[in-house]
Wavefront OBJ file of the C-alpha trace (Angstrom):
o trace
v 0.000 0.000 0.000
v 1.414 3.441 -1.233
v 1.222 6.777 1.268
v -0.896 8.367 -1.500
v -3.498 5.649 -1.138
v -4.196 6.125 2.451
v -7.593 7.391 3.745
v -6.148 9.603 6.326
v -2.643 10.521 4.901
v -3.349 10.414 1.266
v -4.103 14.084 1.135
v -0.906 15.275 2.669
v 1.246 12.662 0.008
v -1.307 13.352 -3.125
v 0.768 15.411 -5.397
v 4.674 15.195 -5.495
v 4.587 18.777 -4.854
v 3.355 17.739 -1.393
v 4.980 14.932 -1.112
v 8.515 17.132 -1.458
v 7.105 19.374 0.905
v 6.448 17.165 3.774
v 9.531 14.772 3.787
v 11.717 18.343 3.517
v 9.278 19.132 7.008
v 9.988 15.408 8.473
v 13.778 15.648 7.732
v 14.098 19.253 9.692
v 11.717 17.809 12.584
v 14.333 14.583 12.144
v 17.287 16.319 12.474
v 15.829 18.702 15.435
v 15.398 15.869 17.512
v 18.234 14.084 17.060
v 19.950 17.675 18.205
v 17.517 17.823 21.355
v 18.483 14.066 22.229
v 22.026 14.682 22.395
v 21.317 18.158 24.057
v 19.371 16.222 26.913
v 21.811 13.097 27.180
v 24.942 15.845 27.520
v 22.535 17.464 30.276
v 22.104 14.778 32.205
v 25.517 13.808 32.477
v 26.447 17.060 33.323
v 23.810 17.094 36.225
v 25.615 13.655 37.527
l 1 2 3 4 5 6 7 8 9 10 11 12 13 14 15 16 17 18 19 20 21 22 23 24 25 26 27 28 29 30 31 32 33 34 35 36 37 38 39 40 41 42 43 44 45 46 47 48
């Protein structure tokens, strides 16, 4: 089963144009967390 063919995600994924839009969106969020992990793992072994 495609992402496009989804009931509820299907209209985010429907046109490439969106498509491109949201994995650009879920590679920023990606990379944001993996920067407020390591913030929070350096934090805590500061605190100990």
């Amino acid at each position: 089963m495609k992402i496009e063919e989804d009931a509820i995600l299907g209209e985010f994924f429907d046109t490439p144009e969106k498509k491109a839009k949201w994995m650009k969106r879920l590679t920023y969020l990606y990379i944001a967390w993996i920067i407020f992990v390591i913030v929070g793992v350096a934090m805590a072994l500061i605190y100990l």
